[in-house]
N, C-alpha and C positions, 0 to 999 in steps of 0.2 A: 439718390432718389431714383428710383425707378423710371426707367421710358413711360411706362402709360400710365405713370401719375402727373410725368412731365406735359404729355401731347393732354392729358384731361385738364390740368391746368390750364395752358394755351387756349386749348378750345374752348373754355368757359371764359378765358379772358375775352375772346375775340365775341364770340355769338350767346356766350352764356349759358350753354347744354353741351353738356356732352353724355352721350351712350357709347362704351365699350362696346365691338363687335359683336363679340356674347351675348350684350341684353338685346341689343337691334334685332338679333335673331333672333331670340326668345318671343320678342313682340313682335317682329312679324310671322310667325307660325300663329298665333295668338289665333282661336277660333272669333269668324265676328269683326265688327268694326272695331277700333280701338275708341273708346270715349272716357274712359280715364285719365289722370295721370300715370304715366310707365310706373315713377315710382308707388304708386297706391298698386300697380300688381303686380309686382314682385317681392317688395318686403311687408312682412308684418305689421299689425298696427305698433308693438311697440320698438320694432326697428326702425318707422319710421319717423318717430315721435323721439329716438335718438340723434337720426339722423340730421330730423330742422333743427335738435338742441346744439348738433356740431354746428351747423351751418350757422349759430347765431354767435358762433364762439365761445362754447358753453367747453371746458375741459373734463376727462373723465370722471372725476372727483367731484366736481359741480351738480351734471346729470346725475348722479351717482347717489346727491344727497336730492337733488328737485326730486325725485323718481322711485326713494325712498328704495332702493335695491343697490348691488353692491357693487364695486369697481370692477368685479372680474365679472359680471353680466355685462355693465355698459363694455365694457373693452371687445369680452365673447359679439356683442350684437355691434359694434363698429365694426367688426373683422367681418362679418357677415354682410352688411350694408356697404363696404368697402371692395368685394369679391363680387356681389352683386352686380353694383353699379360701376364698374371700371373691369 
C-alpha cells in the first residue's frame, strides 16, 4: 500500500480528514472565503456522488449498477477522486 494512503488512513483514523498537500494548496490559492465543502470544489457532481457511494462501502460493480453507467467510468471516476483527494 502506498505511504499517503497509509498516513490518509491514520489521519482519518485519528481526526477524521485528511487533505493531501496538493488539495491544501489547491484551496488555499482558492479566490475568496472558503465556505464550501473542499470536496463540493474540486470534484464533479458525479465524482462526488461516487465518491460517498465508496465511502458507504458500495464496490465498483454496485455504483456501477445504482448509477446505471459502466465499471470502467465508476473505476475511470475513483482514480480521479482518489488523485484528487490524497
Amino acid at each position: 500500500m502506498p505511504q499517503t494512503w497509509l498516513e490518509a488512513i491514520r489521519k482519518v483514523s485519528t481526526t477524521g480528514k485528511y487533505l493531501s498537500p496538493a488539495t491544501a494548496e489547491q484551496i488555499a490559492f482558492l479566490p475568496g472565503p472558503i465556505e464550501q465543502n473542499p470536496i463540493e470544489l474540486i470534484l464533479s457532481d458525479r465524482e462526488r456522488q461516487i465518491f460517498h457511494l465508496i465511502m458507504d462501502g458500495k464496490n465498483i460493480k454496485e455504483i456501477a449498477k445504482e448509477l446505471a453507467i459502466s465499471d470502467k467510468t465508476v473505476s475511470t471516476h475513483k482514480i480521479i477522486c482518489s488523485t484528487s483527494l490524497v
